[in-house]
Every structure is written in structure tokens, then in C-alpha cells.
C-alpha positions in Angstrom: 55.9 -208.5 66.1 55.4 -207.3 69.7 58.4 -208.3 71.5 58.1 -210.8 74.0 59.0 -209.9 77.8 58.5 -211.7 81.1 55.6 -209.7 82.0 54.0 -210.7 78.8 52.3 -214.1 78.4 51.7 -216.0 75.0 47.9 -215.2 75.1 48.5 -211.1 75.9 51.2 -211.0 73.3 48.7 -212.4 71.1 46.1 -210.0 71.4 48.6 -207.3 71.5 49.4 -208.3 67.5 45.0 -208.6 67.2 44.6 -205.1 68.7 47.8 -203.8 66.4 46.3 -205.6 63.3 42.7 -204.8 63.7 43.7 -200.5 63.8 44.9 -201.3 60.7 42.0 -202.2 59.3 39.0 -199.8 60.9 39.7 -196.7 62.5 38.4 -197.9 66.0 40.0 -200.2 68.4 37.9 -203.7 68.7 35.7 -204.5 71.3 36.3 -207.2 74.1 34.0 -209.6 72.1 36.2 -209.1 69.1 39.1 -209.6 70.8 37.7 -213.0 72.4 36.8 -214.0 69.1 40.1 -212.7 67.0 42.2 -214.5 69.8 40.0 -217.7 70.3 40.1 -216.9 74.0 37.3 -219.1 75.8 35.2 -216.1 77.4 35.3 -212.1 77.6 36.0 -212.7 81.3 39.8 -214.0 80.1 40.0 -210.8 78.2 39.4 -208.4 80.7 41.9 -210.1 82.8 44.5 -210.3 80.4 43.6 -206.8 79.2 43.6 -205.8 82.7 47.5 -207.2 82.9 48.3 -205.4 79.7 47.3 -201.5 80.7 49.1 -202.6 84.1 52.1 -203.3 82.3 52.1 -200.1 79.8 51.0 -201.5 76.7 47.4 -200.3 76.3 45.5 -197.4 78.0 41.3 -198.4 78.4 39.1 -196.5 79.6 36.3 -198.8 81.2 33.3 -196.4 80.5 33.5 -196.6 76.9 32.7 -200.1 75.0 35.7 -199.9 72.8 38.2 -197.8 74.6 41.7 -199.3 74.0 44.3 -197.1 73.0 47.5 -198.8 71.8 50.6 -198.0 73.7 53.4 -200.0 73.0 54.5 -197.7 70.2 55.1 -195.1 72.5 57.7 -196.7 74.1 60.1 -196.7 70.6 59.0 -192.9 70.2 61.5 -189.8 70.4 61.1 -187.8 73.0 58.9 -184.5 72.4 59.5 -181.1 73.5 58.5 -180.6 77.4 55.0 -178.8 77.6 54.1 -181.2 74.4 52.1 -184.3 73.4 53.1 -186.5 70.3 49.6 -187.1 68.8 49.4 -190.3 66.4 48.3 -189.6 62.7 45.8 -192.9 62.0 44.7 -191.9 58.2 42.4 -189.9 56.4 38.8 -189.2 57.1 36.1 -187.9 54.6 35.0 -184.0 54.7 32.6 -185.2 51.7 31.4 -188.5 50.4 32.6 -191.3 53.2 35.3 -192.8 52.7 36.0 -196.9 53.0 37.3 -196.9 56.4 40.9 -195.3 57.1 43.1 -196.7 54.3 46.3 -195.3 55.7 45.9 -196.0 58.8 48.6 -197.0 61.3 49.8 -197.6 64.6 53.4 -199.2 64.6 56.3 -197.9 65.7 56.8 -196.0 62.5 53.1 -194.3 62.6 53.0 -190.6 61.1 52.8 -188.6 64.8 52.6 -184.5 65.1 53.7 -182.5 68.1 50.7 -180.4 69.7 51.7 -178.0 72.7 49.7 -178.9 75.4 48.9 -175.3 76.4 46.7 -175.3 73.6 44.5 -178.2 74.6 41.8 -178.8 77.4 42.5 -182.5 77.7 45.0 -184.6 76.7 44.2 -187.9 76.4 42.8 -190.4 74.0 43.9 -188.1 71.4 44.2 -189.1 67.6 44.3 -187.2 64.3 43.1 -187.5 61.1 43.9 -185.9 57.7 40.6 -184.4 56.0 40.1 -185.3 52.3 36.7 -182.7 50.7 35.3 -179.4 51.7 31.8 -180.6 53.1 33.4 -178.9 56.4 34.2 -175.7 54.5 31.7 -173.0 56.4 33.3 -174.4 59.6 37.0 -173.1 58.7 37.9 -177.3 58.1 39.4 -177.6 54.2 40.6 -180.1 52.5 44.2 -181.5 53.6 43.9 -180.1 57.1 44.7 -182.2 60.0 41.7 -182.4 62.5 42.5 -183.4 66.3 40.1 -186.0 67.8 39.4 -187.1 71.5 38.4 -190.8 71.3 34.3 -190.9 72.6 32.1 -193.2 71.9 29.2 -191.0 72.4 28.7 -187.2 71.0 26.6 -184.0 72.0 23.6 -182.5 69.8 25.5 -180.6 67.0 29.2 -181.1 67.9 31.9 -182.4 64.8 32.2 -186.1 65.1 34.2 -189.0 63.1 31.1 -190.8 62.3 31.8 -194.9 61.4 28.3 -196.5 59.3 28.5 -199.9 60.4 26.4 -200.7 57.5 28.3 -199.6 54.3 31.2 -200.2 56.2 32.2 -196.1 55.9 33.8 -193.0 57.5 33.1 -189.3 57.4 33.6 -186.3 58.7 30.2 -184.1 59.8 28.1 -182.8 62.3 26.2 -185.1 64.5 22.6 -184.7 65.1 20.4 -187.8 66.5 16.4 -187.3 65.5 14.3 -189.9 66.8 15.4 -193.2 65.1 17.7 -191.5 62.8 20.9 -189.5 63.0 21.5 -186.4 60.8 24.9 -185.9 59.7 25.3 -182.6 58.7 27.7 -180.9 56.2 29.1 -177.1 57.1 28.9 -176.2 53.0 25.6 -175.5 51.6 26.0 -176.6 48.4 25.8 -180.1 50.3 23.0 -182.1 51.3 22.9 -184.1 55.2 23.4 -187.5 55.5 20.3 -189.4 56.8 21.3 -193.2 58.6 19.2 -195.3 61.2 20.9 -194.5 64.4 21.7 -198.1 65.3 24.2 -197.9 62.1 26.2 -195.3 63.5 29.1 -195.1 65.8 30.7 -191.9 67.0 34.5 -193.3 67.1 36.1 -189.3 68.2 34.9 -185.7 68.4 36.6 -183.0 66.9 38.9 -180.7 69.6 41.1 -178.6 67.1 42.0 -178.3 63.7 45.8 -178.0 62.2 45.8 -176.0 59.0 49.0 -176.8 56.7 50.5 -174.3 54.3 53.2 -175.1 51.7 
């Protein structure tokens, strides 16, 4: 339960839990219109405001340019403290290098969320970041294996060609490929030959992170 403070009203600590319950479930946050309609709130007006109130107040960083740019913040505020010249980066599941995968089954973003530490020397940018644990080798030829940990930053939107977590609204799946849109279509391309691409209708996809680094783990 998000704890209640004199900052926080009823109606923001109840879209707090929404938010926190919906990354549960799908490995993007919701949009406004979800959260209106989650939260029974009476217009997406009333959730801008209140979301407005909830980034002012730490709980949630948004970034306005991007339709479903909420990033969760309240479990930072419960986190050890990292290393100086480091960012703790929050492990939200597993993602198909393969066939997709029904969303992120082991996803999560309370207080006791799976995090790694990432020096920040090593990264161009360090916000919106999330990672994601790679299950298949359909990313072989580009040096991603299975059981790696791939670093995302949280887009919405992806160049010709670059690595992208790819959500298909339709069959309600993730994976783990290269993005390519063609007309009316997006390609989503595996890096191992003995693979074939993913053809979808390009309204059916959404581009929920693009890949900025890989971490490889050896027992």
C-alpha cells in the first residue's frame, strides 16, 4: 500500500496503487486514459492535474512528450543507497530473444524489485532507464544470449534498424528484435539466421524501450 502523507490526497494515492498494479501486469506504464478509467476519475483533465501533483511531490517522473511516460518513483525512496558515480537500474522481468513471450511475467516495481548497479560513466543518458532479462538466442549474431540482462531507455518511438522491446497489442506479446517499419507493416528482425522476421501491421505495435547496453553474466 502506498503510504499516505499530507501531500498525498485520496484520489493520487489511488492512482499511485493503479500505476503500481498495472506494471505488474504489462511491461509499460498506462496511459492517462487508463488511468482515468482504472481510477474512475471523471476526465483526463483531473489526471493530469493530479499526476502533475504527484511528479511535483517525487513519486513519479513523466516525461510529457511521450503518450505513456510515467516512471514509478516511490520505490526509490525505500532503496539503499548506490555507490557515487552510479545508477540503481530496476529489473522489470524477462523479455523474449525468440518466440514472444506473454507480457513480462516477473515483473515488478515494489520496494523489493530486483535492481542492478550500472556506473554511470558507462552510459550516455541516464534516465528512464529499465532492464530486462533475455530468454532465446534470436539476438545471437548481435553478441545478446540467452540470460543476459539488456538495458533499455524508455521511448515510445524507435529509429530504422535499432534493438527495440517491441509490445503486439494484438496477441497481447513481447519480444526482443530489431525494429524496421515498411509501409503499413513493421519488420521485426531476428540477429540469428536460422530465424525468420516477424511481420505485424504497424498499428499493433508499440515500441515500449530501445536497447542502450547489454550486461553479460557468468557463473
Amino acid at each position: 500500500m502506498v503510504p499516505q502523507t499530507k501531500n498525498m490526497s485520496d484520489r493520487q494515492s489511488k492512482m499511485l496503487e493503479f500505476i503500481r498494479g498495472f506494471l505488474k501486469d504489462h511491461p509499460y506504464p498506462p496511459s492517462v486514459r487508463e488511468i482515468q478509467l482504472g481510477c474512475a476519475i471523471s476526465s483526463t483533465s483531473v489526471v493530469d492535474y493530479n499526476l502533475h501533483i504527484l511528479r511535483r511531490e517525487g513519486y513519479i517522473k513523466r516525461s510529457p512528450d511521450i503518450s505513456r511516460g510515467i516512471e514509478l518513483l516511490e520505490h526509490n525512496k525505500a532503496r539503499s543507497i548506490v555507490a557515487p558515480g552510479s545508477i540503481s537500474i530496476p529489473i522489470l522481468g524477462a523479455i523474449a530473444a525468440g518466440e514472444p513471450l506473454m507480457a513480462f511475467p516477473d515483473s515488478a516495481t515494489d520496494d523489493g524489485a530486483e535492481t542492478i548497479d550500472f556506473p554511470t560513466s558507462m552510459l550516455r543518458q541516464t534516465e528512464s532507464l529499465f532492464a530486462l532479462k533475455v530468454k532465446g538466442q534470436s539476438m545471437i549474431e548481435d553478441l545478446i544470449d540467452d540470460g543476459d540482462i539488456v538495458l533499455f531507455q524508455r521511448r515510445d518511438t524507435a529509429q530504422t534498424g535499432e534493438m527495440v522491446a517491441a509490445w503486439l497489442k494484438e496477441r497481447q506479446e513481447a519480444t526482443l528484435k530489431r525494429f524496421f517499419p515498411e509501409g503499413d507493416k513493421v519488420r521485426l528482425q531476428p540477429a540469428n539466421s536460422s530465424m525468420s522476421p516477424i511481420y505485424v501491421d504497424a498499428s499493433d505495435v508499440e515500441v515500449q524501450g530501445v536497447v542502450v547496453g547489454v550486461i553479460r553474466m557468468y557463473n
